[in-house]
C-alpha positions, 0 to 999 in steps of 0.5 A: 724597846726604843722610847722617845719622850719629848718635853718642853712644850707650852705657850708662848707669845710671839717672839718668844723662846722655848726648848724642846728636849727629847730623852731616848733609851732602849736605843744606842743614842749616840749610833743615830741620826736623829729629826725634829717634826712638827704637825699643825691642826689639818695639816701634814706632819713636817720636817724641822730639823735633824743633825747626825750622829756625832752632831756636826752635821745639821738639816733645817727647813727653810722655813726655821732657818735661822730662828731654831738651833737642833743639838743633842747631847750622846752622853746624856742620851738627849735631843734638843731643838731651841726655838727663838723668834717664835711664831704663831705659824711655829703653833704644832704638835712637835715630834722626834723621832730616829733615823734609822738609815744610815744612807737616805733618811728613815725615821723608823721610830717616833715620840708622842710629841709635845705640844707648842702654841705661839700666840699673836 
């Protein structure tokens, strides 16, 4: 079955970088679309980021723009989101998950997430 395992998070000062990465398997990686999610404590859960299939094309909400870079890797079956100028507002639970649509967005499976918090 399709398994998606993210890592990388942690704490981190404010201004500071981390690198997410999430491993697929039970999936043909390099045939999807793949996101970048994040949810704060009482919010809801929010798009950041995703990228096609080959990588060429890349999606940011405006509010990461310019400060986290998503990218995979097909041949290792792994996604990536480096996060620069971090802020304690970044603080949130981060997910991946697949597109699972090849025309509009259907993100069909998801990860358990890793954990990232950006102290002041």
């Amino acid at each position: 079955q399709v398994q998606l395992v993210e890592s990388g998070g942690g704490l981190v000062q404010a201004g500071g970088s981390l690198r997410l990465s999430c491993a697929a398997s039970g999936l043909t990686f390099s045939n999807y679309g793949m996101g970048w999610f994040r949810q704060a404590p009482g919010k809801e859960r929010e798009f950041v980021a995703a990228i096609g299939w080959t990588g060429d094309s890349t999606y940011y909400a405006d509010s990461v723009k310019g400060r986290f870079t998503i990218s995979r890797d097909n041949a290792k079956n792994t996604l990536y989101l480096q996060m620069n100028s971090l802020k304690p507002e970044d603080t949130a639970l981060y997910y991946c998950a697949r597109d699972g649509s090849a025309s509009s967005p259907d993100f069909d499976y998801w990860g358990q997430g890793t954990q990232v918090t950006v102290s002041s």
